[in-house]
C-alpha positions as protocol buffer text, in pm:
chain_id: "A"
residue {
  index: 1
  type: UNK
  ca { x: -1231 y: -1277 z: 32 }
}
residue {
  index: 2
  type: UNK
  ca { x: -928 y: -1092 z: -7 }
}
residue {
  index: 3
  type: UNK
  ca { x: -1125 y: -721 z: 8 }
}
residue {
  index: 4
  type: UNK
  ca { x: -1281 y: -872 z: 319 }
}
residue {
  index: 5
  type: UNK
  ca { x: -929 y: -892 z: 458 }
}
residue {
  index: 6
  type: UNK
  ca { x: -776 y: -568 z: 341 }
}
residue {
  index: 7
  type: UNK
  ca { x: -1081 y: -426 z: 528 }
}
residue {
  index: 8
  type: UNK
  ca { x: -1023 y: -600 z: 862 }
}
residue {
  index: 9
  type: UNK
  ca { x: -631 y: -590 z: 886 }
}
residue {
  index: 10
  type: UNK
  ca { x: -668 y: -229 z: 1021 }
}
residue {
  index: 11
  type: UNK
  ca { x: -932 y: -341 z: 1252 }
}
residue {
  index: 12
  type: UNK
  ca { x: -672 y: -563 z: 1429 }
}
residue {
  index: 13
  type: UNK
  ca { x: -335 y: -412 z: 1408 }
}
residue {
  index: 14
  type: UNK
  ca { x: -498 y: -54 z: 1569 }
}
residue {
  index: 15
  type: UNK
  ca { x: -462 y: -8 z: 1913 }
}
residue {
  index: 16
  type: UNK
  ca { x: -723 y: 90 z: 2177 }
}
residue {
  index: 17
  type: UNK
  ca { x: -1090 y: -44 z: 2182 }
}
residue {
  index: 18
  type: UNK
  ca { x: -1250 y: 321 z: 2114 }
}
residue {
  index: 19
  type: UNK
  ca { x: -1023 y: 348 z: 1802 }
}
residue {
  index: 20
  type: UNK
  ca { x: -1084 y: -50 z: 1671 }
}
residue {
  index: 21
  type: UNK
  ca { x: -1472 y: 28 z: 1751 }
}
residue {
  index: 22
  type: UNK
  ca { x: -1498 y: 322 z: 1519 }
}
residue {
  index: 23
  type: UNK
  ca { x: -1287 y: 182 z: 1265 }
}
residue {
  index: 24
  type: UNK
  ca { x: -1510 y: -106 z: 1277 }
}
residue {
  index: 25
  type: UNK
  ca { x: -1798 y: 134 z: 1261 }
}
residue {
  index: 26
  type: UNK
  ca { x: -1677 y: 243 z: 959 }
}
residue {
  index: 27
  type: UNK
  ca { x: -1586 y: -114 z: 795 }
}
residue {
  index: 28
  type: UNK
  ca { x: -1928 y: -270 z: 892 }
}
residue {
  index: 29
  type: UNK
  ca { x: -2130 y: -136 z: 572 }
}
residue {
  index: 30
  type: UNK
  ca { x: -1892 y: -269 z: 322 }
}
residue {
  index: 31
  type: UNK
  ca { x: -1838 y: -566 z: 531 }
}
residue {
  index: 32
  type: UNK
  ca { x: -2175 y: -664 z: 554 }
}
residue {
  index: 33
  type: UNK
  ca { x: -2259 y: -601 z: 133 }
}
residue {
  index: 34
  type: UNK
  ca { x: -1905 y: -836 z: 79 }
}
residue {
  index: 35
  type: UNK
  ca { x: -2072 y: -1072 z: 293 }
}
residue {
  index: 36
  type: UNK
  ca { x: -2423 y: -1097 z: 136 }
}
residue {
  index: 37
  type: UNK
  ca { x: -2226 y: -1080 z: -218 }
}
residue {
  index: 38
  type: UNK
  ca { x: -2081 y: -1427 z: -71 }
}
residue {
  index: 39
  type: UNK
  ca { x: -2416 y: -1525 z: 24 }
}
residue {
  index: 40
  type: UNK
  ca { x: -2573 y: -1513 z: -327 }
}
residue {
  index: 41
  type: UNK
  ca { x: -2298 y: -1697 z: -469 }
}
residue {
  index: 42
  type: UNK
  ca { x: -2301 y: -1936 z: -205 }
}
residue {
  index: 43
  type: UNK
  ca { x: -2693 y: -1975 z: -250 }
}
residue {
  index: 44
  type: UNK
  ca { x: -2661 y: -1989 z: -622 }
}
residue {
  index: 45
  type: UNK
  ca { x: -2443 y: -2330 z: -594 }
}
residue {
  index: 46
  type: UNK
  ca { x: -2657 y: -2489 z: -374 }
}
residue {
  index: 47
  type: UNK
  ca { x: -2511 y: -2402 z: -18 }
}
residue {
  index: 48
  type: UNK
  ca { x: -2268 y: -2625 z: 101 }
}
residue {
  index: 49
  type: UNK
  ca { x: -1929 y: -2524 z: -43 }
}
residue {
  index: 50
  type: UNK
  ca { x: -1799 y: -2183 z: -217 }
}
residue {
  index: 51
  type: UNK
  ca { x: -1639 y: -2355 z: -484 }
}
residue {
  index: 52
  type: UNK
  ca { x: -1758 y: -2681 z: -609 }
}
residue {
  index: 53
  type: UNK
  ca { x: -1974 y: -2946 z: -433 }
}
residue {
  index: 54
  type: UNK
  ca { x: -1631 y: -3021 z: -193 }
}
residue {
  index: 55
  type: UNK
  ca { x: -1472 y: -2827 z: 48 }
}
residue {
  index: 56
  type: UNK
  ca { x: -1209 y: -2608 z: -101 }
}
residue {
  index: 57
  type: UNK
  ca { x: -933 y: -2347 z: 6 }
}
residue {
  index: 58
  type: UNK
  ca { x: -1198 y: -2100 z: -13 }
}
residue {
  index: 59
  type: UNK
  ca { x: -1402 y: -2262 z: 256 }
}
residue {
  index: 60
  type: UNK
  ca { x: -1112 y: -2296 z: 477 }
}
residue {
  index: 61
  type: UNK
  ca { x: -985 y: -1932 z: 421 }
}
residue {
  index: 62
  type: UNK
  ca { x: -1362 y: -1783 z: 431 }
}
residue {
  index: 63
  type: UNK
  ca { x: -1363 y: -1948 z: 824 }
}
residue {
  index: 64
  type: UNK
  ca { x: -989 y: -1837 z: 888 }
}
residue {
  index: 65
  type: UNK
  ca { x: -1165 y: -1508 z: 824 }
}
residue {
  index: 66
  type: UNK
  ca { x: -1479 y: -1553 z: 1049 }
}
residue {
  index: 67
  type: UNK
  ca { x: -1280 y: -1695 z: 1304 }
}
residue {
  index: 68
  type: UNK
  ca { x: -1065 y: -1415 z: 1353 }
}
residue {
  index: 69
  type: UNK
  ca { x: -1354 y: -1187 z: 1320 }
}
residue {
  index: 70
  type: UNK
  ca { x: -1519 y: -1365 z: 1576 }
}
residue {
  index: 71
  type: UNK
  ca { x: -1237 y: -1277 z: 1806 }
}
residue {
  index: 72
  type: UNK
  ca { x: -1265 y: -940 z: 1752 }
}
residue {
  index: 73
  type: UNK
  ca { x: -1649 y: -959 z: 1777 }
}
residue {
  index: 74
  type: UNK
  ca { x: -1723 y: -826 z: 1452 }
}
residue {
  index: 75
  type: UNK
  ca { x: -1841 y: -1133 z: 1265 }
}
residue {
  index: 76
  type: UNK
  ca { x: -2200 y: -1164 z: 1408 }
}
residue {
  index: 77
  type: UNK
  ca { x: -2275 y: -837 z: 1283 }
}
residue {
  index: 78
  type: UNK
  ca { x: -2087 y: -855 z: 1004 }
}
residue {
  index: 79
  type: UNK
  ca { x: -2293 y: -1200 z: 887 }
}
residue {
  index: 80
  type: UNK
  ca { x: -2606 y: -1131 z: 1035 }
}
residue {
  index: 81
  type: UNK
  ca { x: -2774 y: -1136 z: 733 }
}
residue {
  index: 82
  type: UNK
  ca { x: -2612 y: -1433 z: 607 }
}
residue {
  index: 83
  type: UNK
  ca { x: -2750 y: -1785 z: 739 }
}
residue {
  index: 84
  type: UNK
  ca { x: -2560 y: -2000 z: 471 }
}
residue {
  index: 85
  type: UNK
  ca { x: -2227 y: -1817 z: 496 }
}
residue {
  index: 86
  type: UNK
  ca { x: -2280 y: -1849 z: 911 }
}
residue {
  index: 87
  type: UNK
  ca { x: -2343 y: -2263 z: 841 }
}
residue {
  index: 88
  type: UNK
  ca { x: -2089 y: -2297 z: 601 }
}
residue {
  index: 89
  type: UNK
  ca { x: -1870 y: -2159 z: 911 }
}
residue {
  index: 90
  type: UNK
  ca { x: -2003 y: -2376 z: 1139 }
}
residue {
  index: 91
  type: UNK
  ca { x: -1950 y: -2684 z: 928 }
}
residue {
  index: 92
  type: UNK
  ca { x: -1582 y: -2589 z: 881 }
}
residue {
  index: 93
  type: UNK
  ca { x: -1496 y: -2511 z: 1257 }
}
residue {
  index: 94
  type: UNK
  ca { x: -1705 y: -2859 z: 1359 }
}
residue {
  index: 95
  type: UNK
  ca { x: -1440 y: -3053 z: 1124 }
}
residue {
  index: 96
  type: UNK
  ca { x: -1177 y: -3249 z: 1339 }
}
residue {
  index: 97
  type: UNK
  ca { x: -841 y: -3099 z: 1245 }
}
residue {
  index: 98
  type: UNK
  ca { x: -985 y: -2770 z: 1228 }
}
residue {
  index: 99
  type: UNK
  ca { x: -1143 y: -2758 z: 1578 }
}
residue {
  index: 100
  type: UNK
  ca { x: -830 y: -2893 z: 1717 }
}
residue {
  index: 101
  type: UNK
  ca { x: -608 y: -2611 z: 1508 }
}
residue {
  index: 102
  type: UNK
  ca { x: -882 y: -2353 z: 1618 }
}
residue {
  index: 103
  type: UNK
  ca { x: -818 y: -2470 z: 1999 }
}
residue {
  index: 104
  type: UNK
  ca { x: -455 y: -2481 z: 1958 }
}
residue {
  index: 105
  type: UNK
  ca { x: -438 y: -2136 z: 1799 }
}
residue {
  index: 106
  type: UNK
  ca { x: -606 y: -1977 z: 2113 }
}
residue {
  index: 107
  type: UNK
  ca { x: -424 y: -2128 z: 2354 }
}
residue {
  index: 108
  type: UNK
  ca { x: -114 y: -2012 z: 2210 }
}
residue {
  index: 109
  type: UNK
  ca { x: -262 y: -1658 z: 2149 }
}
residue {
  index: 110
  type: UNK
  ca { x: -320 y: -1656 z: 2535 }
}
């Protein structure tokens, strides 16, 4: 997860949409083979949960990542290819506290 970020930060902290689009340009390849990487190893423990058969820190931080990706609109084509990763996601941000924190986070951001 942590090469996912390294790859994104510049994404964000670069100004001006032409410059952010190329960059993402750039990013997208390696994004998208990190992504299907998580995928298998996702698929290979049965699809729920990165790391054991419970939600974990790396569940949590995976959809800190996709959330913030999603802002930037880079995560659907960054995770097109990856159904499980997208429902593990979905699962996460559907949890109480986190849908509240998710909410809270934008309207502050606004």
């Amino acid at each position: 997860l942590n090469d996912i970020v390294e790859k994104i930060i510049p994404i964000f902290l670069t100004p001006g949409d032409d410059a952010k689009r190329e960059l993402v340009d750039k990013a997208l390849p390696d994004l998208q083979a990190r992504f299907k990487t998580l995928e298998k190893r996702l698929e290979s423990r049965g699809g729920q949960f990165l790391a054991g058969n419970t939600l974990t820190w790396a569940d949590l931080h995976l959809h800190h990542i996709v959330h913030n990706m999603l802002a930037k609109c880079l995560a659907t084509e960054a995770l097109a290819s990856c159904p499980l990763l997208t429902n593990l996601n979905e699962r996460v941000a559907s949890l109480p506290n986190i849908k509240k924190w998710n909410a809270d986070n934008l309207n502050r951001n606004k």
